[in-house]
N, CA, C and O atoms as a GROMACS GRO file, in nm:
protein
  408
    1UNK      N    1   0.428  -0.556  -0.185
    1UNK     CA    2   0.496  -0.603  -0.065
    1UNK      C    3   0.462  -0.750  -0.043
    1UNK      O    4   0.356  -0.796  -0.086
    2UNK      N    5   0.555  -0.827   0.026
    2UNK     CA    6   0.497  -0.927   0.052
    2UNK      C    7   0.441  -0.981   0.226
    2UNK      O    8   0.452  -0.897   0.315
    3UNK      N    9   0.392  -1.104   0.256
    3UNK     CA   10   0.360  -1.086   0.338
    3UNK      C   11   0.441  -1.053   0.479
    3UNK      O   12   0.374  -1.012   0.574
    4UNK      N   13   0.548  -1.066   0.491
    4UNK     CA   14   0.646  -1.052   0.610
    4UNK      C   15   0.680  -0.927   0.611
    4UNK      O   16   0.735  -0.889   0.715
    5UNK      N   17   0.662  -0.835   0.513
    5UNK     CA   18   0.694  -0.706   0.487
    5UNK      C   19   0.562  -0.672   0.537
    5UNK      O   20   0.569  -0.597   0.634
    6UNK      N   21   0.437  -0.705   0.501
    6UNK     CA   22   0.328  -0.613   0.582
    6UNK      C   23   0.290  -0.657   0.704
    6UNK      O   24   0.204  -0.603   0.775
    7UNK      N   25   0.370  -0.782   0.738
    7UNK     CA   26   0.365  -0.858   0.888
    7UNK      C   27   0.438  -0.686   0.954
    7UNK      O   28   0.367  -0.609   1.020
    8UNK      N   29   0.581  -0.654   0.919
    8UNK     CA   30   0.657  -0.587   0.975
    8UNK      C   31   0.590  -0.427   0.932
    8UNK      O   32   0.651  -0.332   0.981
    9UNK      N   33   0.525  -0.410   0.884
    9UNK     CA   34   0.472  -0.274   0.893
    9UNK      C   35   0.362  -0.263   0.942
    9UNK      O   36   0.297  -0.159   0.934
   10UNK      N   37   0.311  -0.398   1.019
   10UNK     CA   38   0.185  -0.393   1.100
   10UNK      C   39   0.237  -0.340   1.270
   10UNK      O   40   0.184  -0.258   1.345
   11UNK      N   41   0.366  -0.430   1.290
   11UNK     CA   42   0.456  -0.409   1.416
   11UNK      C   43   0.506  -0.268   1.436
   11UNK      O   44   0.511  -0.199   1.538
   12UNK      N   45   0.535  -0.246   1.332
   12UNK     CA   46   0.571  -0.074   1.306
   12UNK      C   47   0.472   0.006   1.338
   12UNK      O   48   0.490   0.067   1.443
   13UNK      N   49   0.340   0.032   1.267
   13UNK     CA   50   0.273   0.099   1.288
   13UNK      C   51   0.217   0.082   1.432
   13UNK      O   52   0.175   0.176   1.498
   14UNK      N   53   0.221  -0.036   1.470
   14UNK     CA   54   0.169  -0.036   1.637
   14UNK      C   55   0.273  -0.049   1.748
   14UNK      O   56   0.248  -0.077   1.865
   15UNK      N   57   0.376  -0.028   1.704
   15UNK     CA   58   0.462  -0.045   1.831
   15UNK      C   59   0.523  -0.198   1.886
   15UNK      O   60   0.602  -0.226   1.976
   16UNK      N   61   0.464  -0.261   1.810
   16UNK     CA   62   0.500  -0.422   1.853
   16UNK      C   63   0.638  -0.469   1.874
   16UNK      O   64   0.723  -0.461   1.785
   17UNK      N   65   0.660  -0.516   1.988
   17UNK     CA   66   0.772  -0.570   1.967
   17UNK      C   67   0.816  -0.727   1.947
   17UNK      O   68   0.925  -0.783   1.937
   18UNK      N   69   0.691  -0.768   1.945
   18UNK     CA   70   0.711  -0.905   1.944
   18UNK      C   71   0.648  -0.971   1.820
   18UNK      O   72   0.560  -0.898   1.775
   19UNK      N   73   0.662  -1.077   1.756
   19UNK     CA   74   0.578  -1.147   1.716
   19UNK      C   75   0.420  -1.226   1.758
   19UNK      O   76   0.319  -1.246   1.692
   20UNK      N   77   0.465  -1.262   1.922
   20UNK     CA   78   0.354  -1.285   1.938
   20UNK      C   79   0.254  -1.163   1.987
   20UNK      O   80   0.136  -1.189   2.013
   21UNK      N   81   0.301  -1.044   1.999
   21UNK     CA   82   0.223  -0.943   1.999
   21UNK      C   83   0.152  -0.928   1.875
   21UNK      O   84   0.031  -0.907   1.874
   22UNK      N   85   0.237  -0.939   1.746
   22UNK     CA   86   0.158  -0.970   1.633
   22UNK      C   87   0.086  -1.059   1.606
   22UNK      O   88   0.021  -1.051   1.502
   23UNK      N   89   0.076  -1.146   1.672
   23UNK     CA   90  -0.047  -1.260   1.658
   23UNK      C   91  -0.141  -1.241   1.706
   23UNK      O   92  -0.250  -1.279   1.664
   24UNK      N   93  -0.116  -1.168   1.822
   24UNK     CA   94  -0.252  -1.110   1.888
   24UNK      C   95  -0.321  -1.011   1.833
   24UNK      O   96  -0.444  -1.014   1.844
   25UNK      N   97  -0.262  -0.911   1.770
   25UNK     CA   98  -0.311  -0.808   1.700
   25UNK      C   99  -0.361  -0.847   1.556
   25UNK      O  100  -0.449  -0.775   1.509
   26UNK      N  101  -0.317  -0.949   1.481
   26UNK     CA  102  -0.389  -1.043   1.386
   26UNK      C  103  -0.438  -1.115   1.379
   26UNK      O  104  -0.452  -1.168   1.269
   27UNK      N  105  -0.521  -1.186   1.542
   27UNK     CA  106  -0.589  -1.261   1.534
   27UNK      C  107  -0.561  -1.411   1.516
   27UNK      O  108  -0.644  -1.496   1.546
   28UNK      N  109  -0.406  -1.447   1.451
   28UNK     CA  110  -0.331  -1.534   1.413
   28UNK      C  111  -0.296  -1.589   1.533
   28UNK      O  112  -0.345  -1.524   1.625
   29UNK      N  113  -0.229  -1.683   1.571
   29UNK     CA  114  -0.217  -1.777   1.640
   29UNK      C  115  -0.037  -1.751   1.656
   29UNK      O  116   0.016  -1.689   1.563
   30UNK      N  117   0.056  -1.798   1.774
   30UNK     CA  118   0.194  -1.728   1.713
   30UNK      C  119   0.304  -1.832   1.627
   30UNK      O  120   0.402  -1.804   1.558
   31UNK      N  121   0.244  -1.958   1.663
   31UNK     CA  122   0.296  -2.061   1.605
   31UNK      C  123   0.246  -2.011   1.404
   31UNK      O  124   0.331  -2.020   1.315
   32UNK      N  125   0.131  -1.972   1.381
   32UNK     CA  126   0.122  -1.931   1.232
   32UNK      C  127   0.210  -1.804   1.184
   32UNK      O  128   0.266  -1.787   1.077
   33UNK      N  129   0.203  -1.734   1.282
   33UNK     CA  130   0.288  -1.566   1.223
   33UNK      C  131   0.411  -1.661   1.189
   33UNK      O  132   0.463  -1.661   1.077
   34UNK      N  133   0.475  -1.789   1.358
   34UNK     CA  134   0.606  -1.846   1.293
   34UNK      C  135   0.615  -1.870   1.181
   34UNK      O  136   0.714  -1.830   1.121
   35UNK      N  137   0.506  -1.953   1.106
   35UNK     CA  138   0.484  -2.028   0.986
   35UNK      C  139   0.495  -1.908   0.871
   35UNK      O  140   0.576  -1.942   0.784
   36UNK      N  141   0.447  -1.802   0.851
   36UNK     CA  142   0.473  -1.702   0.793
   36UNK      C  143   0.637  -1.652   0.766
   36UNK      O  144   0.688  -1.637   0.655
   37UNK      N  145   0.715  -1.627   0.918
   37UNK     CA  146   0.807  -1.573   0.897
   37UNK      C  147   0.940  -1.719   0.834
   37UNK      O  148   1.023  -1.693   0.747
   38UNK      N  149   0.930  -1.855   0.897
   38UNK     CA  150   1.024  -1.959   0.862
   38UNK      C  151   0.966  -1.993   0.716
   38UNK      O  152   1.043  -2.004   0.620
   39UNK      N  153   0.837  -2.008   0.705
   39UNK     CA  154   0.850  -2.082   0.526
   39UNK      C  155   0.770  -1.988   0.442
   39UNK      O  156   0.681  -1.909   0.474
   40UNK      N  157   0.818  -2.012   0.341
   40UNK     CA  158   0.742  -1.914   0.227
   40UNK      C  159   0.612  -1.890   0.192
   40UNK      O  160   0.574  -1.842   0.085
   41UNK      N  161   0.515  -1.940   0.324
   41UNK     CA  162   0.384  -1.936   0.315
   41UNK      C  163   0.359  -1.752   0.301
   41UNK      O  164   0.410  -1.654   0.356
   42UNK      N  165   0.231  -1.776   0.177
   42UNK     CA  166   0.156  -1.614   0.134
   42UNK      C  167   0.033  -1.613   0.239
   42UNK      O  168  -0.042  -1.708   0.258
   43UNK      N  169   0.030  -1.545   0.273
   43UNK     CA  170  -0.117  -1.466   0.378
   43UNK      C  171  -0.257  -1.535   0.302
   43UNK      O  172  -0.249  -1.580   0.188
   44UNK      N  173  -0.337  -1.536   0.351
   44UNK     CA  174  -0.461  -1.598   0.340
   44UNK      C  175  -0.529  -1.467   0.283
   44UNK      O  176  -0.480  -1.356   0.306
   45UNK      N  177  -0.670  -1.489   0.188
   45UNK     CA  178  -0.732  -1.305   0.143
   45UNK      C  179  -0.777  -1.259   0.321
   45UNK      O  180  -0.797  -1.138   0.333
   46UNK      N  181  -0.791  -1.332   0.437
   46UNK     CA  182  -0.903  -1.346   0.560
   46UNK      C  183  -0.750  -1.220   0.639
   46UNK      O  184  -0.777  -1.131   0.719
   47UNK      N  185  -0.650  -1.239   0.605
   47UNK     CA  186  -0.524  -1.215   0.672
   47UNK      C  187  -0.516  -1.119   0.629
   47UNK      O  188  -0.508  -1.027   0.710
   48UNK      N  189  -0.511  -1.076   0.454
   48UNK     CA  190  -0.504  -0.923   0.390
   48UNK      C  191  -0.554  -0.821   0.427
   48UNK      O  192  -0.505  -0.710   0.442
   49UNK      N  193  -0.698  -0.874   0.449
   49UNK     CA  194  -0.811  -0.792   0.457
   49UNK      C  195  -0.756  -0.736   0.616
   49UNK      O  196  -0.730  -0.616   0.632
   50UNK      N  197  -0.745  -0.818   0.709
   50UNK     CA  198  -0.694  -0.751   0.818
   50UNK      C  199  -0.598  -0.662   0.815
   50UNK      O  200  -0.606  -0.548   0.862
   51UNK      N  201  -0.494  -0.715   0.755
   51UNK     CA  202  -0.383  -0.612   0.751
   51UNK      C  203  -0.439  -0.456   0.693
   51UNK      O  204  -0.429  -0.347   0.750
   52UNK      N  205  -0.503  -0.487   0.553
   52UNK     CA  206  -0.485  -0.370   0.468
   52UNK      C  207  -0.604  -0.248   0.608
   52UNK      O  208  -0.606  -0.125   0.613
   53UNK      N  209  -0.691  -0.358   0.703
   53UNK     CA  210  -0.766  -0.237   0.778
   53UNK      C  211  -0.695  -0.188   0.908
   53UNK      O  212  -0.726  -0.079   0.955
   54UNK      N  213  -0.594  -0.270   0.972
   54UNK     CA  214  -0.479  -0.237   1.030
   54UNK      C  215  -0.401  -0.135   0.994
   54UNK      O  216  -0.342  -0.068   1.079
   55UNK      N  217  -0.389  -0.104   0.831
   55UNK     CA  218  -0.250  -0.028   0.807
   55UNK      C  219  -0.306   0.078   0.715
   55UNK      O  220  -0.239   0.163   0.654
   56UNK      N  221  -0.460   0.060   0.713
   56UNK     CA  222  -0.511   0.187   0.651
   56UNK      C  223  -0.498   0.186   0.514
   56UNK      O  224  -0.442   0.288   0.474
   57UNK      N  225  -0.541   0.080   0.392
   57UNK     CA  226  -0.429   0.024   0.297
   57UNK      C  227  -0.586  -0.034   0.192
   57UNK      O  228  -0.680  -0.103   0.234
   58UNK      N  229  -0.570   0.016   0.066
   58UNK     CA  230  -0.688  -0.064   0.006
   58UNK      C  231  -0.678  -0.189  -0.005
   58UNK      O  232  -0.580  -0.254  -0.041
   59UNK      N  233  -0.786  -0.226   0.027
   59UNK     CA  234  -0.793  -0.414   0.085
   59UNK      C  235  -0.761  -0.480  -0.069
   59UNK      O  236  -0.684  -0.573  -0.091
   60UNK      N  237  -0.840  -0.406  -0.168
   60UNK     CA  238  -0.782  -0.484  -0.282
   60UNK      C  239  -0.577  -0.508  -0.316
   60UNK      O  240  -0.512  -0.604  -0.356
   61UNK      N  241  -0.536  -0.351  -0.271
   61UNK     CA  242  -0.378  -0.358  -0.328
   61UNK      C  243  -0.286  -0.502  -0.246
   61UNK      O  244  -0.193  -0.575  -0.280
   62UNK      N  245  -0.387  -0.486  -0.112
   62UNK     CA  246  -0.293  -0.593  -0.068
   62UNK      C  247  -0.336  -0.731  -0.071
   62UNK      O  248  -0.240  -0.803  -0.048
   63UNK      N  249  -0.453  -0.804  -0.092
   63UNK     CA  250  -0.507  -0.897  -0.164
   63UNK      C  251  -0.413  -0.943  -0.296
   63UNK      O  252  -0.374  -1.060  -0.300
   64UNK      N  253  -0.377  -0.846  -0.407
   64UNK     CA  254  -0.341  -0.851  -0.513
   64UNK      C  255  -0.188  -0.877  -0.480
   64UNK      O  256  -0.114  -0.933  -0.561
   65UNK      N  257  -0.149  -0.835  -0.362
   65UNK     CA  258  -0.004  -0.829  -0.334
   65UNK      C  259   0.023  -1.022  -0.285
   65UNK      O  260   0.102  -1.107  -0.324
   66UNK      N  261  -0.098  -1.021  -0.175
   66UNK     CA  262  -0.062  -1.170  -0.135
   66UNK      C  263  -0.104  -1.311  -0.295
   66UNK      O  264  -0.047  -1.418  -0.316
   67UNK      N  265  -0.167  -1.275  -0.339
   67UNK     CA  266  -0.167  -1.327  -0.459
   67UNK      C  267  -0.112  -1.314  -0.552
   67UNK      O  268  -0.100  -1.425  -0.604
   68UNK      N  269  -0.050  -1.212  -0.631
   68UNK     CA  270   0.114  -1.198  -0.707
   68UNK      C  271   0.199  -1.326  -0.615
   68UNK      O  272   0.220  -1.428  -0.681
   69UNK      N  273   0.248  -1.327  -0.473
   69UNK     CA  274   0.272  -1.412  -0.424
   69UNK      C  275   0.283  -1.559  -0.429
   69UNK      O  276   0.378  -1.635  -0.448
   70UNK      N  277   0.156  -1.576  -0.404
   70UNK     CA  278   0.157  -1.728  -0.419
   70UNK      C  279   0.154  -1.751  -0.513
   70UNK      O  280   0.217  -1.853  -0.538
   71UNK      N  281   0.089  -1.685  -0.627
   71UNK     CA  282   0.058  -1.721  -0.821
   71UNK      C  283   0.233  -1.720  -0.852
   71UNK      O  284   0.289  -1.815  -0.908
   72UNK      N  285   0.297  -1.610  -0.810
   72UNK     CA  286   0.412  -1.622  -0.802
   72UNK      C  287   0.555  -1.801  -0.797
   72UNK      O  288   0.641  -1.852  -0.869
   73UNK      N  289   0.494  -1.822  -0.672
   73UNK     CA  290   0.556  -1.894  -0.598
   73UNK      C  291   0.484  -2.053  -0.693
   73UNK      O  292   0.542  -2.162  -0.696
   74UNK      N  293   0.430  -2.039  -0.722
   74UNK     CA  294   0.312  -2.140  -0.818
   74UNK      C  295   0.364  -2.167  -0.936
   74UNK      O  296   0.335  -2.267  -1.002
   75UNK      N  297   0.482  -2.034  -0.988
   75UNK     CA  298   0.496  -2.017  -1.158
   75UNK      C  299   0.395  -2.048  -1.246
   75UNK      O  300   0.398  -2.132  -1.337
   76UNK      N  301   0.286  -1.959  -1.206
   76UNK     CA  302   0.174  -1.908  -1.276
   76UNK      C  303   0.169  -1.776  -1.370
   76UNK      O  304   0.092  -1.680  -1.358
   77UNK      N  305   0.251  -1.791  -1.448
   77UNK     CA  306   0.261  -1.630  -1.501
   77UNK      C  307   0.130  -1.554  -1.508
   77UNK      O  308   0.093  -1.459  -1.439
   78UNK      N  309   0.102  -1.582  -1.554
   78UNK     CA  310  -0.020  -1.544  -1.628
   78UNK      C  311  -0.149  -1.479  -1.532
   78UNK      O  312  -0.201  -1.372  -1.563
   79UNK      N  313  -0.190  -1.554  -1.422
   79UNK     CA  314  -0.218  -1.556  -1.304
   79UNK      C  315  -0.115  -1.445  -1.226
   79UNK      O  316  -0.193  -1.381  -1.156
   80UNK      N  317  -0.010  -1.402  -1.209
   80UNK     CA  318   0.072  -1.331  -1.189
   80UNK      C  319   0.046  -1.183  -1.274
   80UNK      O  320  -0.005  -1.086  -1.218
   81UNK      N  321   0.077  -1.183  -1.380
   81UNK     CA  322   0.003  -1.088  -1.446
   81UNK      C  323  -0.138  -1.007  -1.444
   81UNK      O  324  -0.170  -0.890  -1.464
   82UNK      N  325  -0.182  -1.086  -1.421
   82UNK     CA  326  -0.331  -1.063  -1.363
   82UNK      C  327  -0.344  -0.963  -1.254
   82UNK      O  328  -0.412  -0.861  -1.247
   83UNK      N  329  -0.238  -1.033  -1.147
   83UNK     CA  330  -0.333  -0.938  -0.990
   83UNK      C  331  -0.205  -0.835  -1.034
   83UNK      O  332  -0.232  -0.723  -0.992
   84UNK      N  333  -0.114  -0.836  -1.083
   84UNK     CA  334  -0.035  -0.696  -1.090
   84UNK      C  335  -0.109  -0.575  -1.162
   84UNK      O  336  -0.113  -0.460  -1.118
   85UNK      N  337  -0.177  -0.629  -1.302
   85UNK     CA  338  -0.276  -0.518  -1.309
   85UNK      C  339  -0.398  -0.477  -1.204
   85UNK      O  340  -0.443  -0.364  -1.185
   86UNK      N  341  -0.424  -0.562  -1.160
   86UNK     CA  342  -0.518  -0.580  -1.016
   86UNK      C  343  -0.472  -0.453  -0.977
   86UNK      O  344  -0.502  -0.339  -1.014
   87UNK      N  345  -0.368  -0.512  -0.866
   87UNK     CA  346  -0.308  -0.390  -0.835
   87UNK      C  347  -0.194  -0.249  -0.916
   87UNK      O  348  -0.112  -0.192  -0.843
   88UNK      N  349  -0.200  -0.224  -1.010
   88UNK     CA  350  -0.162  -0.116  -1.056
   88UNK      C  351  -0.286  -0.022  -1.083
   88UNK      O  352  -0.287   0.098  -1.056
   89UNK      N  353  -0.394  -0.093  -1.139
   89UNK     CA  354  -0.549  -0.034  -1.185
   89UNK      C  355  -0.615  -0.016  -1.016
   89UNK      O  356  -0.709   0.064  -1.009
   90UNK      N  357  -0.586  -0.062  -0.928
   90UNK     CA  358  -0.657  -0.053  -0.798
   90UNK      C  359  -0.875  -0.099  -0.801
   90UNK      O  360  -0.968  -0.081  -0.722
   91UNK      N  361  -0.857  -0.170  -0.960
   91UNK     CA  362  -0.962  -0.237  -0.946
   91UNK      C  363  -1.011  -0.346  -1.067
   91UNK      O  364  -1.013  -0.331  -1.189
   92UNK      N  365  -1.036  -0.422  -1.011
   92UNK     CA  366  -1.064  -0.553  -1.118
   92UNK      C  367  -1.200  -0.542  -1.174
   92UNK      O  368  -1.307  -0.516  -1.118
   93UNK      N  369  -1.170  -0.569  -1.297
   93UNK     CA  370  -1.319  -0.497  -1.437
   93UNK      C  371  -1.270  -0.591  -1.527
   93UNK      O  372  -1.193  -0.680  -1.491
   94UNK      N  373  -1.303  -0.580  -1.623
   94UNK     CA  374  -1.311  -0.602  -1.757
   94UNK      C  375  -1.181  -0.569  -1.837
   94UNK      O  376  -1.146  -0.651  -1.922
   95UNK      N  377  -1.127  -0.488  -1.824
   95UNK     CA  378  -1.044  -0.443  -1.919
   95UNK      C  379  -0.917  -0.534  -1.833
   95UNK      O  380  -0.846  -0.599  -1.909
   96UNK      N  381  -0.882  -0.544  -1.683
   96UNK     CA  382  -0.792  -0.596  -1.649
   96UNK      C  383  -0.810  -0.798  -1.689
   96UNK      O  384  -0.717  -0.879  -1.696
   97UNK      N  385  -0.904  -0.815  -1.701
   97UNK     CA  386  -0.937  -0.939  -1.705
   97UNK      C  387  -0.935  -0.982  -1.905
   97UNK      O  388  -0.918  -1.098  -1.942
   98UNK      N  389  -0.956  -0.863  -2.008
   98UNK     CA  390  -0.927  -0.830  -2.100
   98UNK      C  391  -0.769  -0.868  -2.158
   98UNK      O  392  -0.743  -0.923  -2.264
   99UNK      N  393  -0.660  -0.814  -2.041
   99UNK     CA  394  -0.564  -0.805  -2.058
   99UNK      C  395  -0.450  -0.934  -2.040
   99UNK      O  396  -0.335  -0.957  -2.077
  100UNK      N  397  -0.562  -1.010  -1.955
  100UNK     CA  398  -0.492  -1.114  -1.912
  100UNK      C  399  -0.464  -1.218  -2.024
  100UNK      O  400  -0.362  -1.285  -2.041
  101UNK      N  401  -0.630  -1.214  -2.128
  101UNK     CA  402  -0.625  -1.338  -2.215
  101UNK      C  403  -0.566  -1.283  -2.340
  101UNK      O  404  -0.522  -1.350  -2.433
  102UNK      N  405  -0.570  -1.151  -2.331
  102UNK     CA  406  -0.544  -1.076  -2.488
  102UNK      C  407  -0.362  -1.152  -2.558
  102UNK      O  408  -0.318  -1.117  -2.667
   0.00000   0.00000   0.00000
């Protein structure tokens, strides 16, 4: 998912109807959630970690999600590749880090 998608399943799960209700509930500021929803800015790991304990969500899958993201947005393949095994394996070792240079 990306981040506006777990912005909107944070609102979901709590009832929010606002954005700046979501800022409050993330700690975020509402002028940043703006910054989130108008430009293609990826979530911070400080932002994931909230969400993924907000939404009940392993902190790594969505870490790996906001970083696919920006590595993404970077045209970093490779780096891209990386946190997708991240997140498909649901944990970073050796063999995912194996896979990256192989």
């Amino acid at each position: 998912m990306k981040t506006v998608e777990y912005m909107d399943a944070v609102k979901t799960a709590y009832s929010l109807t606002s954005d700046y209700q979501l800022a409050k509930k993330l700690g975020e500021s509402p002028a940043r959630v703006s910054q989130y929803r108008a430009k293609p800015v990826s979530m911070d790991d400080d932002l994931a970690i909230k969400i993924a304990y907000l939404l009940d969500l392993n902190p790594l899958t969505v870490l790996a999600d906001a970083h696919i993201e920006r590595e993404f947005k970077r045209g970093n393949d490779s780096l891209v590749m990386f946190w997708q095994e991240v997140r498909k394996s649901g944990r970073m070792d050796t063999k995912v880090l194996g896979k990256m240079v192989a």
